[in-house]
C-alpha positions in Angstrom: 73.5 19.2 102.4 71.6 19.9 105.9 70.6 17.2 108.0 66.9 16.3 107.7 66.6 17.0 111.6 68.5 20.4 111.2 65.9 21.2 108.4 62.7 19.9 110.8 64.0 22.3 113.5 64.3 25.4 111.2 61.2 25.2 110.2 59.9 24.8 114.0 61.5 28.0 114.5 60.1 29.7 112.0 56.7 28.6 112.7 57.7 29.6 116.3 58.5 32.9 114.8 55.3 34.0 113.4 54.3 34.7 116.5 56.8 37.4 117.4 55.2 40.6 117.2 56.8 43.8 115.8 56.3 46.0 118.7 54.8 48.8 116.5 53.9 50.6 119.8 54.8 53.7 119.2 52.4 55.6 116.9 50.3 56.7 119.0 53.5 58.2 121.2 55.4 61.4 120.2 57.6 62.2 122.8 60.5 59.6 124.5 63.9 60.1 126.5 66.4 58.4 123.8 65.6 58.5 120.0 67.6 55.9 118.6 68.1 56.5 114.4 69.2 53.2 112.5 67.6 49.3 114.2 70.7 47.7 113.0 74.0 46.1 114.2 74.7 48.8 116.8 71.1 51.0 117.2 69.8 48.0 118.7 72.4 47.3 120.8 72.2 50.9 122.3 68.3 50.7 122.4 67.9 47.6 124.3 70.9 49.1 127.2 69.1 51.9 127.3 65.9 50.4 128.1 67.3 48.1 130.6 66.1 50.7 133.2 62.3 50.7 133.0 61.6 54.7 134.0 64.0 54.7 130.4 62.0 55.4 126.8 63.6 54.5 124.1 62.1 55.0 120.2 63.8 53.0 117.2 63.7 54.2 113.6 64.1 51.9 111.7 63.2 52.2 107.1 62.9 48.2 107.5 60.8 45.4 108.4 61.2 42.7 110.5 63.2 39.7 108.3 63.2 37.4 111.1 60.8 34.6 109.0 63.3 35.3 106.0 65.4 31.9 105.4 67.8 33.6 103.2 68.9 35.5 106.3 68.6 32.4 109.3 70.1 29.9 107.5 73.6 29.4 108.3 74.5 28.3 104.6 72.8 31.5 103.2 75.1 34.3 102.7 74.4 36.0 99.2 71.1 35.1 98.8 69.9 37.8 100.7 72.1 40.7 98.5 70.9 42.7 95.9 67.1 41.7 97.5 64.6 44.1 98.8 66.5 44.0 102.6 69.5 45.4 100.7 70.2 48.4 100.1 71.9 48.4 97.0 74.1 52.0 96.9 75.5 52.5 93.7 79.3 54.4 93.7 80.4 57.4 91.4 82.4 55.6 88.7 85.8 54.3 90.0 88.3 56.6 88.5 91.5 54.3 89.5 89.7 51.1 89.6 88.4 50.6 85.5 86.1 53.4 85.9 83.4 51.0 87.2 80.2 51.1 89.4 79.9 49.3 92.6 76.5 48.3 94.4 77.3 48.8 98.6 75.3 46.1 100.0 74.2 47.4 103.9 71.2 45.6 105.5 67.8 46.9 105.6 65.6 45.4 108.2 65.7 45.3 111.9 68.8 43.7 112.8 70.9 46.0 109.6 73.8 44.1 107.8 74.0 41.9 110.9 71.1 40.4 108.8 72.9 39.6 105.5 76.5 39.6 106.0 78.9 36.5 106.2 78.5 36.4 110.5 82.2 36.1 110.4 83.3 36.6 114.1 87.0 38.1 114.1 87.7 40.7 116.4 91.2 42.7 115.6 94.9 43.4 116.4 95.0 45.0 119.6 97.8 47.8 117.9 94.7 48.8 115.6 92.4 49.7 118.5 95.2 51.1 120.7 95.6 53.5 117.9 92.3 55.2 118.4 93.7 56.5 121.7 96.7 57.5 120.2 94.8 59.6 117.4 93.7 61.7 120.1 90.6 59.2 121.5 90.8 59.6 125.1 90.1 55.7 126.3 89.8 54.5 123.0 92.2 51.2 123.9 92.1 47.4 123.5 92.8 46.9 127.4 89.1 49.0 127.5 87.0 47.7 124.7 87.8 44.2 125.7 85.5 43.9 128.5 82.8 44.9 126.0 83.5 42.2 123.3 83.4 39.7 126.2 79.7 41.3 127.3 78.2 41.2 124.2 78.9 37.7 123.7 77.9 34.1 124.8 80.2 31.8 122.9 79.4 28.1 122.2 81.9 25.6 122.6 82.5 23.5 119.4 81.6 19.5 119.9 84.4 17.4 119.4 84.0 16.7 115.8 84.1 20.6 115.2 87.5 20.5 117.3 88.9 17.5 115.6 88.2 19.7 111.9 90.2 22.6 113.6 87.8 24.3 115.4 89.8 25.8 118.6 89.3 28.4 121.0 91.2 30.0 124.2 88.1 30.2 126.8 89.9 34.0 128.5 89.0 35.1 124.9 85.6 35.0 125.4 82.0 36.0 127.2 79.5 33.4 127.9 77.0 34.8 128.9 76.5 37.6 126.5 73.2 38.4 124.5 74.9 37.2 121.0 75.7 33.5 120.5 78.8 32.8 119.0 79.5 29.5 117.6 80.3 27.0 114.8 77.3 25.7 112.9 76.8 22.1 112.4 79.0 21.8 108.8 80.7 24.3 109.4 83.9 22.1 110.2 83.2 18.8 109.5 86.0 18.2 106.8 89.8 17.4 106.8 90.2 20.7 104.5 91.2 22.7 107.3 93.7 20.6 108.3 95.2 20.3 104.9 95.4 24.1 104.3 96.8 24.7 108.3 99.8 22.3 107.4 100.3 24.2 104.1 99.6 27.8 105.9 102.7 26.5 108.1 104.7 25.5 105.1 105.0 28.5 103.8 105.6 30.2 107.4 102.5 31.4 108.5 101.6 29.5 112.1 98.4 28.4 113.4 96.1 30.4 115.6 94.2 28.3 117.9 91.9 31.7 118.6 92.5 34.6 116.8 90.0 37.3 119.0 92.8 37.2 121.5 93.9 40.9 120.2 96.7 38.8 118.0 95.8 38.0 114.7 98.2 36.5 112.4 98.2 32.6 111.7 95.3 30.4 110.0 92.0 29.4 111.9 88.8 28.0 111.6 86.9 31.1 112.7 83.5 31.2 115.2 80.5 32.8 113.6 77.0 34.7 114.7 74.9 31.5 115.0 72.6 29.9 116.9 74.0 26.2 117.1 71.1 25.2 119.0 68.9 26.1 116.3 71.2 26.2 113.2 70.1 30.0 112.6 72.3 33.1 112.0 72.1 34.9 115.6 71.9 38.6 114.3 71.3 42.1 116.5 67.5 41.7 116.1 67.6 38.0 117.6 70.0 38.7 120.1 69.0 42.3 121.6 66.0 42.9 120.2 62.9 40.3 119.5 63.9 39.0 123.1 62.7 41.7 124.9 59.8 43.0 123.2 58.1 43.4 126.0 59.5 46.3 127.7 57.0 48.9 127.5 59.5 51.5 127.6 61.4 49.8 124.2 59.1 50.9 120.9 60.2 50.4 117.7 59.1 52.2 114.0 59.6 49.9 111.5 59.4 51.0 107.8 59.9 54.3 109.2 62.7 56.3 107.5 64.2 59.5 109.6 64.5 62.7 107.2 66.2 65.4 109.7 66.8 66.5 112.9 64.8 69.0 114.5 66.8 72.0 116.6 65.6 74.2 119.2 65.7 77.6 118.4 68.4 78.7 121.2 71.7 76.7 121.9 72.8 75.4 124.9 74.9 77.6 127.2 78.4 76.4 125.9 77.0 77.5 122.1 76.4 73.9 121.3 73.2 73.1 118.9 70.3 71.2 120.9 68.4 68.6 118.7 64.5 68.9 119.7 63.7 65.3 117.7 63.5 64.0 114.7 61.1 64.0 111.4 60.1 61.0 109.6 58.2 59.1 106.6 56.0 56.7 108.3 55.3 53.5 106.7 52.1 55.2 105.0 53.7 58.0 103.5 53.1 60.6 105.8 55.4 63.0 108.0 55.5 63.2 111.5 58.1 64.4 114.7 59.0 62.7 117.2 60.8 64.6 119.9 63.8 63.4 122.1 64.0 64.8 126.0 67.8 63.4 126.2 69.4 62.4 123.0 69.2 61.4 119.3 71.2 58.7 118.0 72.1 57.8 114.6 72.7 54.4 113.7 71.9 54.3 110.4 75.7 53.4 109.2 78.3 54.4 107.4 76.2 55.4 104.1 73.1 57.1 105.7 74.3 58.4 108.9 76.7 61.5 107.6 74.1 62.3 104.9 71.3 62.4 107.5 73.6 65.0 109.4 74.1 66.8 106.4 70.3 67.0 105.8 70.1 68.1 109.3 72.4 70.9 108.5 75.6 69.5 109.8 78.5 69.6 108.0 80.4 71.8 105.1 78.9 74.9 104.7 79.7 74.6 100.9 78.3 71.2 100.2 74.7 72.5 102.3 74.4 75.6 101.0 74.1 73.6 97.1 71.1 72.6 98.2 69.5 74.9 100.1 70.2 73.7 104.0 71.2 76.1 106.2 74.3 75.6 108.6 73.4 74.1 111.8 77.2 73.3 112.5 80.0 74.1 110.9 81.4 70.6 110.7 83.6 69.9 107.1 84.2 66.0 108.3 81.1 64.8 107.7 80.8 62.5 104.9 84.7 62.3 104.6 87.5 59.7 105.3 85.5 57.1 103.6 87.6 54.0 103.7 86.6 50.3 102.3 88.4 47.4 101.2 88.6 45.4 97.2 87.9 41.9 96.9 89.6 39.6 94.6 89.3 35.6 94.3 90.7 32.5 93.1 89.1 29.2 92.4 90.6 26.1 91.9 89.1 22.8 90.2 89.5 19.4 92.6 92.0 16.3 91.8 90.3 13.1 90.8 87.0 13.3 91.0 86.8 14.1 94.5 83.8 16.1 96.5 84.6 18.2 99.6 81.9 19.4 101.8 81.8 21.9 104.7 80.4 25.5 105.1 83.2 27.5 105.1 85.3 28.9 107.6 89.0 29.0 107.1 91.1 32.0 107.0 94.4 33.3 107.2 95.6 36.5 108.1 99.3 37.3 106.8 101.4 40.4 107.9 103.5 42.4 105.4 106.8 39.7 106.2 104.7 36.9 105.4 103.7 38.5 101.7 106.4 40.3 100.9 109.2 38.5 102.2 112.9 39.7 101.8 110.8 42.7 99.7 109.1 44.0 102.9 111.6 46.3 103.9 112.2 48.0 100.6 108.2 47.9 100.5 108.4 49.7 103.5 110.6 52.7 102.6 108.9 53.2 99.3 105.5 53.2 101.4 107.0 55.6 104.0 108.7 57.4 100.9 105.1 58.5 99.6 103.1 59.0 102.7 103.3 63.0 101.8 102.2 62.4 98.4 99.1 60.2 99.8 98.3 62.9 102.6 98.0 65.4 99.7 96.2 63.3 97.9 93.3 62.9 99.7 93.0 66.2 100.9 92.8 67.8 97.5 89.5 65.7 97.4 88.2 65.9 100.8 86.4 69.0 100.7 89.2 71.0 103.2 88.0 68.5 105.8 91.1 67.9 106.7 94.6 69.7 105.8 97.6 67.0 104.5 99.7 67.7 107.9 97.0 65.9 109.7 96.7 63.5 107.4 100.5 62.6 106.7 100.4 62.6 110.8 97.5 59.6 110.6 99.1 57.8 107.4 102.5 57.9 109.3 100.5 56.0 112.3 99.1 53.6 109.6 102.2 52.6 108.5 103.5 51.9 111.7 100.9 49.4 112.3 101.6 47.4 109.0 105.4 47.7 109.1 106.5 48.0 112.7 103.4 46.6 114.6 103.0 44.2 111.8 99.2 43.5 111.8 97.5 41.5 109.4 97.6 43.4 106.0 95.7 40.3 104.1 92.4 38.3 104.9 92.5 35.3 102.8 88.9 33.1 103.1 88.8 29.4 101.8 85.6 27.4 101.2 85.3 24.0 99.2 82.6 24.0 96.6 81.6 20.4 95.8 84.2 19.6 93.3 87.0 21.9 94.1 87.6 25.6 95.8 87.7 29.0 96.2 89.3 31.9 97.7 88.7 35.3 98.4 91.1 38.1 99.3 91.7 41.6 100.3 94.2 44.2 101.7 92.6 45.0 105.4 94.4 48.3 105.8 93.6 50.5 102.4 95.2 54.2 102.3 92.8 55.5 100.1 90.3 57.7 101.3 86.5 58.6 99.8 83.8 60.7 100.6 79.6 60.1 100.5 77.4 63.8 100.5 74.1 64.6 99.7 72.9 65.3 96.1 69.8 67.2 97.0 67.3 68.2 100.2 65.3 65.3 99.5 66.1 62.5 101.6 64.6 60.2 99.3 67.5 61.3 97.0 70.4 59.1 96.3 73.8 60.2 97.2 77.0 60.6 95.5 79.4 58.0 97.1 83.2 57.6 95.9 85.4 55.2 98.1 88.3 55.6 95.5 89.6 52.2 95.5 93.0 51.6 94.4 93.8 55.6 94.4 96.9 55.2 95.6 99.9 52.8 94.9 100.1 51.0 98.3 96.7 49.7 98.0 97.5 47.9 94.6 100.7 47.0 95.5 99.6 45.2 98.7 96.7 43.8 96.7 98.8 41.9 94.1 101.4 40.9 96.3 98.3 39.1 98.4 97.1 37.7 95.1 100.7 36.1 94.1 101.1 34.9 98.1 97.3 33.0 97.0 99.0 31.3 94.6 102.0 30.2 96.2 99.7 29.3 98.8 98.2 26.8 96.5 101.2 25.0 95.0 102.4 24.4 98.2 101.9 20.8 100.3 99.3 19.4 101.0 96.7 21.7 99.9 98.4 21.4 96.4 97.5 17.5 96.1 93.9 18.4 96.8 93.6 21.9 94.8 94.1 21.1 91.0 94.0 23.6 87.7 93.7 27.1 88.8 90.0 28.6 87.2 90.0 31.7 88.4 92.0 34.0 87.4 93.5 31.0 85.3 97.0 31.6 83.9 95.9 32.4 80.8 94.3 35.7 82.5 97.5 35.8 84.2 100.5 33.8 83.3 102.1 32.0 86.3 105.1 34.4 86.5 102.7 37.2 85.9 104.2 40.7 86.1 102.6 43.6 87.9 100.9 45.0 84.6 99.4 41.4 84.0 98.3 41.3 87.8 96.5 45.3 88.1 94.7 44.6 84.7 93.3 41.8 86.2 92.7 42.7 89.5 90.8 46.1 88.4 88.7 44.5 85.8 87.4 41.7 88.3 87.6 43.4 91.8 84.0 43.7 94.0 83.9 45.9 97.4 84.1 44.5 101.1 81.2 46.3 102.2 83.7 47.2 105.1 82.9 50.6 104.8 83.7 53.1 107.5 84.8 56.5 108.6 82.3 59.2 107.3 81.9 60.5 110.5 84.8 59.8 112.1 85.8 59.8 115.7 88.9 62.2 115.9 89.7 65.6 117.1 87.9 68.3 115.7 91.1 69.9 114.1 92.0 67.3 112.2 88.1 66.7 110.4 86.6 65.1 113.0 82.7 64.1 113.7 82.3 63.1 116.8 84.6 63.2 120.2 85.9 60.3 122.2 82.3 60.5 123.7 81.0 59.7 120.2 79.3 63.2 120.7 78.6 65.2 117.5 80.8 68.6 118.0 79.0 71.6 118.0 76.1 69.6 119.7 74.5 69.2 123.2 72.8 66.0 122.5 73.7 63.6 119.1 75.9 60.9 119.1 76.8 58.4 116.6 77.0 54.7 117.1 78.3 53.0 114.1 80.8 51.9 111.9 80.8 55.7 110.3 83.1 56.8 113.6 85.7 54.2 113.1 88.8 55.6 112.4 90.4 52.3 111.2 90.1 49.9 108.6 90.8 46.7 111.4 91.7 43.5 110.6 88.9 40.9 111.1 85.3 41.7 110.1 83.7 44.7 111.8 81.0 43.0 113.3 82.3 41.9 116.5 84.1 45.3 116.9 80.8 47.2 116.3 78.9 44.8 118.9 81.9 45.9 121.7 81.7 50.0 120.6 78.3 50.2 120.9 78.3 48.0 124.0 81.0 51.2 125.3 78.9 53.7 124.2 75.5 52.5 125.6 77.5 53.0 129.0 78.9 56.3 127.9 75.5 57.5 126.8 74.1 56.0 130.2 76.9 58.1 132.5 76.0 61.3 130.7 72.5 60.7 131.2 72.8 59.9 134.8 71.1 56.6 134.4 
């Protein structure tokens, strides 16, 4: 429960907040340097970079409205309320095919700020071998030793308060910016509770160590993790409230809110080097009616990973095959887009408390395994059989990607993949804790997935919904890891101490799935009662053009003088932690890429 004076000051601010205005300056303008496509996580970190030089325009396009006065989204405590709400999205899947032939909803934010707005502000960065393996896909610069100066810039960490420490709240001060637009902290309840401590000394009886700070590029161990809020306030600090309300005032920063983008615009003659030139961009204003903007420099899209390849696609970029269906003419010949679409399955336990007693705290408390700590003495075999099929998964994927890709380059990228889960050993689990009044839960996923999807347009119409199949659990290594994280779960919880706090198991139960549970017992259950991750990334990846790619280490759009993308949709990598911080740090890169190749 919050604190009376926690509650007095959230509603300050929001009374505060009324106040803010939109900055709907920009219907009366056509014409600006930068068109920025997508006012979420990383669109308005690009925006407000852009405009940091006044003689700078910048437009944002953003289909949603301001959410800053919505409590479901500022509230620290209020993850979930917020999904499957008008700010949501809501993108239904094709029917799972290996995962009980189910439909998933995709939550993404929509709203200025995107899924910054209504995800869990989890603040874990990744393994330093994950990013290192951009470059060595082909990524020119693509490293940890380079991103890291751009995590640190984008944020301005708050120190936990002693109580917060004593409840496991640590941090290594190198690891961190201070004086970044995005707070980073630990809200008030956050870790106020001796669970922490119980489940570190049990994370360490069963051999996985503490992490004082996992954002240090190593990742394994337990920790009590920083998230995107406002201690000061007790607010979620999202991308709006960090790089955009703040600044309002620039002149030369306009935002279109409600506004959803339709298509690029081209000029009729490309560039001298052959390369398409994007003229600017046609919308739906909030009133229904169509109008172009026009870009002098560059368009960029950051509408995500599930709006940003179709919007190329309407914009005729992409498989020839899949735009000529519906009647789009080939801009650029560009097969990638919309492929390579990678997410992760959630699972969960639940566990009933042991006499009587109530535990409080928001939650906060992870672990991250490697493949030793799951699978034991079994990792190695685990390994060859892995290794064994990496052909079989390559071939796989591209008899569905649309000839995006051939299965050489593929088997070349898998082989890299499993290098980083059995010779790099990065995290291959994230297991998150949280008490709930009388007892606990648990939820849990495999971080680095094999299978891969794909998301295309179903018709011309923007407006139209399109067909989007992650395949989760397509191929063997992503069950296997899955129920080998599940049985790890539960020899998590019969371990001391967290087993003298963490009574009868509810979820699955053991009647769901008997205590020695085989793997038959464990996929049934695991397919009839998975959810995604909304970790969803990829569809216009950044890799060479050869092997399917979208965009170059630039984050340039081949077969295009001026369109980048800047968002999750270029990632080649599933990473360990949560993608939020990584996006903050890429689009912090690219705003200075952009800026170098604009000559400002």
């Amino acid at each position: 429960m919050k604190h009376p004076l926690l509650l007095a000051l959230r509603a300050l601010t929001a009374t505060a907040a009324v106040t803010v205005p939109l900055s709907e300056r920009a219907t009366s303008i056509t014409t600006y340097d930068y068109i920025v496509v997508g006012g979420g996580t990383c669109g308005l970190v690009v925006a407000n970079r852009l405009s940091e030089n006044s003689n700078v325009s910048v437009l944002v396009i953003e289909a949603g409205g301001s959410v800053y006065n919505n409590t479901g989204v500022s509230d620290t405590d209020g993850y979930g309320s917020t999904l499957k709400t008008s700010i949501d999205w809501q993108y239904k899947t094709a029917a799972q095919k290996y995962a009980g032939n189910s439909v998933a909803t995709l939550s993404a934010g929509k709203g200025i700020g995107g899924t910054s707005t209504i995800n869990g502000m989890s603040y874990t960065r990744a393994q330093a071998a994950q990013i290192d393996a951009w470059e060595t896909l082909g990524n020119a610069d693509w490293n940890w030793k380079n991103l890291w100066p751009y995590y640190l810039k984008s944020e301005s960490y708050e120190v936990p308060d002693s109580q917060q420490a004593s409840g496991g709240a640590t941090y290594k001060s190198s690891f961190h910016g201070f004086s970044g637009p995005l707070k980073v902290g630990y809200s008030h309840e956050q870790a106020v509770t001796e669970v922490p401590g119980t489940l570190n000394s049990t994370y360490q009886n069963v051999g996985v160590p503490f992490s004082p700070d996992v954002n240090g590029g190593n990742m394994r161990g337990f920790n009590v993790y920083p998230k995107t809020v406002d201690t000061a306030k007790d607010v979620r600090d999202d991308a709006a409230r960090a790089y955009y309300w703040p600044y309002t005032s620039r002149t030369n920063l306009h935002m279109m809110a409600n506004t959803s983008a339709n298509r690029v615009l081209w000029k009729a003659s490309n560039d001298a080097n052959g390369n398409a030139v994007a003229s600017g961009v046609e919308v739906t204003t909030a009133d229904g009616k169509t109008q172009v903007l026009n870009a002098t420099k560059e368009i960029v899209f950051s509408a995500g990973t599930l709006k940003t390849p179709l919007l190329l696609e309407l914009s005729g970029v992409g498989n020839p095959k899949i735009l000529s269906q519906h009647g789009i003419s080939t801009k650029v010949n560009l097969p990638g887009v919309g492929e390579n679409l990678v997410d992760q399955t959630n699972n969960g336990f639940s566990w009933a408390g042991v006499g009587g007693a109530s535990y409080t705290g928001e939650t906060g408390y992870v672990a991250y395994p490697n493949v030793s700590d799951i699978f034991g003495t079994s990792a190695a075999s685990f390994s060859t059989a892995v290794y064994n099929n990496l052909s079989t998964y390559a071939a796989s994927v591209a008899a569905q990607n649309n000839n995006a890709s051939s299965a050489s380059s593929l088997l070349s990228f898998f082989t890299l993949q499993h290098s980083l889960i059995f010779t790099s050993k990065v995290p291959i689990a994230e297991i998150i804790y949280w008490t709930s009044g009388s007892g606990f839960g648990s939820q849990y996923w495999s971080t680095l997935p094999f299978a891969r999807g794909n998301i295309h347009i179903t018709s011309s119409n923007p407006a139209a919904a399109a067909t989007i199949n992650p395949n989760y659990f397509m191929l063997d290594y992503d069950l296997q890891s899955q129920i080998g994280i599940a049985r790890f779960g539960r020899k998590v919880a019969s371990t001391a101490p967290f087993n003298s706090i963490a009574g009868t198991e509810t979820w699955p139960g053991t009647e769901s799935v008997p205590a020695s549970g085989n793997d038959a017992a464990w996929t049934k259950w695991l397919k009839a009662n998975w959810h995604p991750n909304y970790h969803v990334l990829s569809t216009a990846i950044m890799l060479p053009r050869k092997d399917g790619g979208v965009v170059s280490e630039r984050l340039k759009v081949y077969g295009t003088a001026n369109v980048r993308v800047v968002d999750a949709s270029v990632l080649p990598f599933q990473v360990c932690g949560h993608l939020m911080s990584t996006l903050y740090a890429v689009a912090e890169r690219a705003s200075d890429l952009i800026k170098a190749d604009g000559g400002i």
